[in-house]
LUMLUMZA-678441 format. One line per 3 residues: number of its first residue (from 1); for each residue x, y negated, z of C-alpha. Coordinates in Angstrom, 3 decimals. Layout:
% LUMLUMZA-678441
NUM	X Y Z; ...
***
This chain:
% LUMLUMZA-678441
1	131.553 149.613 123.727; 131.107 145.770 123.131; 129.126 143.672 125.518
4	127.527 140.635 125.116; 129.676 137.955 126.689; 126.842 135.120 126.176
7	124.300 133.196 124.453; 125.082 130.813 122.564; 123.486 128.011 119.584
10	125.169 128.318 116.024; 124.668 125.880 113.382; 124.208 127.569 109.921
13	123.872 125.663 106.775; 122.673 122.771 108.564; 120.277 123.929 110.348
16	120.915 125.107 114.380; 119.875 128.441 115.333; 119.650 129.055 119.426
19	120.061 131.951 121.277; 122.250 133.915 119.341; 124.187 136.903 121.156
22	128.193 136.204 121.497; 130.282 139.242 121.158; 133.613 138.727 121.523
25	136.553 140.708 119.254; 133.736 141.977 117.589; 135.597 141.440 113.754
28	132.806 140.163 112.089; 129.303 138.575 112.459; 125.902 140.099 113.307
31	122.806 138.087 113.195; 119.818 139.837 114.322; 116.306 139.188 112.322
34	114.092 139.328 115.280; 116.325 135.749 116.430; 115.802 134.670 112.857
37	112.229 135.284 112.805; 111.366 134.236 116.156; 111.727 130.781 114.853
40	110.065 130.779 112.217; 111.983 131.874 109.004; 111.079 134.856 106.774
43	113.536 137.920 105.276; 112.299 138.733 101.523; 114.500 141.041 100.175
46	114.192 142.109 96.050; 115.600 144.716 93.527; 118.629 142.218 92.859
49	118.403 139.342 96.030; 117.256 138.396 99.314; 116.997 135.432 100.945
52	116.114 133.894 104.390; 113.763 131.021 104.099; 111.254 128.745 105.599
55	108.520 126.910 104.247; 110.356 125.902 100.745; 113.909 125.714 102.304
58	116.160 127.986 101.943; 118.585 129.401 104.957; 120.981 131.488 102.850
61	120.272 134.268 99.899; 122.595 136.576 98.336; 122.238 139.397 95.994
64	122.757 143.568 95.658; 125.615 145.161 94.808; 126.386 148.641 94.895
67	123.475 149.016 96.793; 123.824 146.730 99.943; 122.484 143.137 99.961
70	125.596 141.047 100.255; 126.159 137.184 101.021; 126.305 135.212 97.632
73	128.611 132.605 99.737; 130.507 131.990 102.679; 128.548 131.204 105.729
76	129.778 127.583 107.683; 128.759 128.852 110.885; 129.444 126.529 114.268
79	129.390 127.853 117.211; 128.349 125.501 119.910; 128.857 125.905 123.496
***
């Protein structure tokens, strides 16, 4: 089992996201919506793309293949301490 190790702030497309969960050796990154949505942004998810958004500005989309909805790009994520 994993554990949380801490909380930290990430910054994600320019834009800084707090509180996110730290899991250490975990092999690969988990963002949880209720964090997302808490401030503010919105999940809409389509037959062929999804996106995470606020107001007009996008946070970061992608599209569906073979079924799962996939990142379109590579996320520049920062953790900060």
């Amino acid at each position: 089992m994993l554990e949380v190790q801490g909380i930290r702030s990430i910054l994600m497309h320019g834009k800084m996201i707090k509180n996110v969960s730290f899991v250490l050796n975990l092999g690969m990154n988990i963002l949880l919506v209720i964090q997302i949505v808490r401030k503010g942004y919105t999940f809409e998810f389509n037959l062929n793309s999804w996106s995470i958004r606020k107001g007009f500005s996008t946070l970061i989309k992608g599209s569906v293949k073979n079924e799962l909805y996939i990142l379109d790009q590579v996320p520049s994520f920062k953790c900060l301490f």
